[in-house]
N, C-alpha and C positions, 0 to 999 in steps of 0.2 A: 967227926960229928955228922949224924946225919940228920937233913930235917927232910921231914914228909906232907907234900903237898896235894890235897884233895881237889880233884877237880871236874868232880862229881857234881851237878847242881844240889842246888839245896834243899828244891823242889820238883816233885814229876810233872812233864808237859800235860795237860789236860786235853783229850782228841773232843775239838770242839764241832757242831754245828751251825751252819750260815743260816743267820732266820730268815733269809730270804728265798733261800731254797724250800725249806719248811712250806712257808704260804705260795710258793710256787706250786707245790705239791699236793697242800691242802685245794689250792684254783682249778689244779688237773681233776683232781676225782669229785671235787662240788661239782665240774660243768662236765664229766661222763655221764657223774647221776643223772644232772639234769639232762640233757641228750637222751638217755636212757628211758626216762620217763616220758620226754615229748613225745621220742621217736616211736613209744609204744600209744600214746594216746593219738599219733598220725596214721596208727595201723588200725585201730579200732573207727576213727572216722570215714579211712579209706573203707574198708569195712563196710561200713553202716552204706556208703556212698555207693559201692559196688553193689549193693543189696537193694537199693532202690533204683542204681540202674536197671538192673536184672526185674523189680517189680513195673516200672515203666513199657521195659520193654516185651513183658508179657502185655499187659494194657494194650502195646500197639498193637502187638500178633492179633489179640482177639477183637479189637477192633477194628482191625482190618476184613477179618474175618464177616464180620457186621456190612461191610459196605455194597456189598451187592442188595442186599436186603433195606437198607439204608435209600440207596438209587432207587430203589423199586419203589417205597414206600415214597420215595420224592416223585415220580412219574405219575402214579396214583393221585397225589395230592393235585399237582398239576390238571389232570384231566377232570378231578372233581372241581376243583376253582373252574376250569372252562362250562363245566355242563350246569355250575350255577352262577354263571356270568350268563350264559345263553337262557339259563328258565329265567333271574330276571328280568334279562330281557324281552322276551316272552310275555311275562306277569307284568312290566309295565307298558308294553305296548303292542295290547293285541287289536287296538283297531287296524293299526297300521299293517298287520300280514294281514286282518283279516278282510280290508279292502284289496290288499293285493291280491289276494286268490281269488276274491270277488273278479277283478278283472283281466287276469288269466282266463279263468273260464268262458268270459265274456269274450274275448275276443277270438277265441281258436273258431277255429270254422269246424262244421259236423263231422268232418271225414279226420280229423284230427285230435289223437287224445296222447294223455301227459303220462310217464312212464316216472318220472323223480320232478322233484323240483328242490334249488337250494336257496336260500334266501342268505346273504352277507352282507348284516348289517353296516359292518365297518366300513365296506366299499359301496354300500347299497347297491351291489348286484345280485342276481338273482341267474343264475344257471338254470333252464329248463331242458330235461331229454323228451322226447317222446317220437310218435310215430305216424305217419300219416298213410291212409289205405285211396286207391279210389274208390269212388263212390258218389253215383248221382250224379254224373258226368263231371266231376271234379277230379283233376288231375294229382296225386300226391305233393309232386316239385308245386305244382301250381300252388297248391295250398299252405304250402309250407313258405312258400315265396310271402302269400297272403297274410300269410303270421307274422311276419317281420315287418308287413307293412300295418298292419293293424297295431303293431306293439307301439311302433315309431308316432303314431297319429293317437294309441289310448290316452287316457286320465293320468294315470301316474307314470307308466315308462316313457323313458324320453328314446330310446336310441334298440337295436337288435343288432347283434351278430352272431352269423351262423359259422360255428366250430365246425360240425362235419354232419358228411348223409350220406347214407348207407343203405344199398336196396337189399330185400328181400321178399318171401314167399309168404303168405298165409293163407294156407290152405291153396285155393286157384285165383287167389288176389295176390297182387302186386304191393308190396309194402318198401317206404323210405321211414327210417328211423334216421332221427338228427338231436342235436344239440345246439342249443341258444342262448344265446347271452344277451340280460340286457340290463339297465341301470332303470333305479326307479327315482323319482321325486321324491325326498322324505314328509316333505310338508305336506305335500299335496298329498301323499297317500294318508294323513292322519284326518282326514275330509270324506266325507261319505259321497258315493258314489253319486246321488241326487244333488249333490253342493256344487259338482265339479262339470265339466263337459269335455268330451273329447275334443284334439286337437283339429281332428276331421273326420270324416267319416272315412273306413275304410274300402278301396276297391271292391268291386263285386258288389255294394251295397247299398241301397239307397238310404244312407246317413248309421249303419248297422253293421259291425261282421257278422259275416255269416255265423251263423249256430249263437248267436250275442240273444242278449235280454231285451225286450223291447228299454230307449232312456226314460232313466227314470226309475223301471222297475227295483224291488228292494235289491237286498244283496242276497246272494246267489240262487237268484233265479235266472233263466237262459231259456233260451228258445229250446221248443221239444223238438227230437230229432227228427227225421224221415222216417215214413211210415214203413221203410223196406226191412225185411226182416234182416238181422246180422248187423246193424248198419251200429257204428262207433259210436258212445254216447259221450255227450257234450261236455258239461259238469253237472255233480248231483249239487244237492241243495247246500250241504257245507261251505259251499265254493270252489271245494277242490276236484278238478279234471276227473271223472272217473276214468279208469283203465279198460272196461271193457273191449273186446275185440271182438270184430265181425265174424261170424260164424262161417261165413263162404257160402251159403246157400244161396 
């Protein structure tokens, strides 16, 4: 007798999958996508970024370019603020130079005339060039000596000093040209010449320098020169030194 024994199952294995692997695999390709997306929206910003570097950095090139032109226009500006700090200073105080010239003129002696003069208000000095001839029996050094001692004794300068002197020829005269420095009184030059008196009278004068205005007299008036032909003129009537030179005759 035979018996026969099945030992087969009764049912086929089913080939399963782990749901854990599943949403593992669904987690890998949702965060490539997203990667993918960022990574393209960090290449469009870079992008955009590099593009405005690059528009920047033309900006600088051409502004750069600009800066000579720039400097210039700023040097300009400068120089126009100084020449209208100087007119108004000018426009509001022209008595003040224009007593000063008044006695400048006043005190140079005949044989001596003015070639520049600078006025600095901020230091209230006053720079004068000029040149001195003989003449009339007046020595150039001698007169020029004379100027320094007349400035130191006028109305408004307090003090001279002499930068430099220098000989030369004009014509068959003997000529010292020199430079002068001196400080003026700001108050006291805002005071008209008849308001004020000399500190003294200068050398050579009986209470007068030489080539000066009689005191008193208005403003720039001055003693008439020597009647010798060629001979330096004193100051004109503006106040300021005329530059005439003697002729040599």
């Amino acid at each position: 007798m035979t018996i026969k024994v099945d030992l087969l199952p009764t049912e086929k294995k089913r080939f399963g999958i782990d749901p854990v692997w599943i949403v593992l695999v669904l987690v890998i390709i949702l965060c490539t996508i997203a990667f993918f997306v960022y990574g393209k929206q960090l290449e469009g910003a870079i992008a955009a970024k590099e593009q405005e570097v690059h528009e920047v950095e033309a900006k600088i090139t051409e502004d750069r370019g600009k800066l000579p032109g720039i400097a210039k226009m700023k040097g300009e500006n400068d120089k126009l603020s100084a020449q209208i700090n100087t007119i108004k200073g000018l426009k509001n105080d022209p008595v003040r130079y224009a007593n000063l010239l008044w006695e400048i003129a006043e005190v140079l002696p005949a044989n001596v005339w003015v070639t520049s003069i600078n006025i600095e208000p901020s230091t209230q000095t006053v720079t004068l060039s000029g040149q001195s001839v003989e003449y009339g029996g007046q020595k150039p050094l001698e007169s020029i000596a004379q100027s320094m001692k007349a400035f130191q004794n006028s109305r408004y300068f307090k003090d001279a000093t002499l930068s430099s002197t220098s000989s030369g020829k004009l014509d068959s005269l003997t000529t010292f040209s020199f430079q002068l420095e001196t400080h003026y009184d700001a108050d006291a030059a805002l005071k008209s010449p008849d308001q004020i008196a000399p500190r003294s009278a200068p050398s050579g004068a009986p209470g007068a320098a030489p080539g000066a205005a009689p005191s008193g007299a208005p403003a720039g008036a001055s003693a008439p020169a020597p009647g010798a032909s060629g001979a330096p003129a004193a100051a004109g009537p503006s106040g300021a030194p005329a530059s005439a030179a003697p002729s040599g005759k």
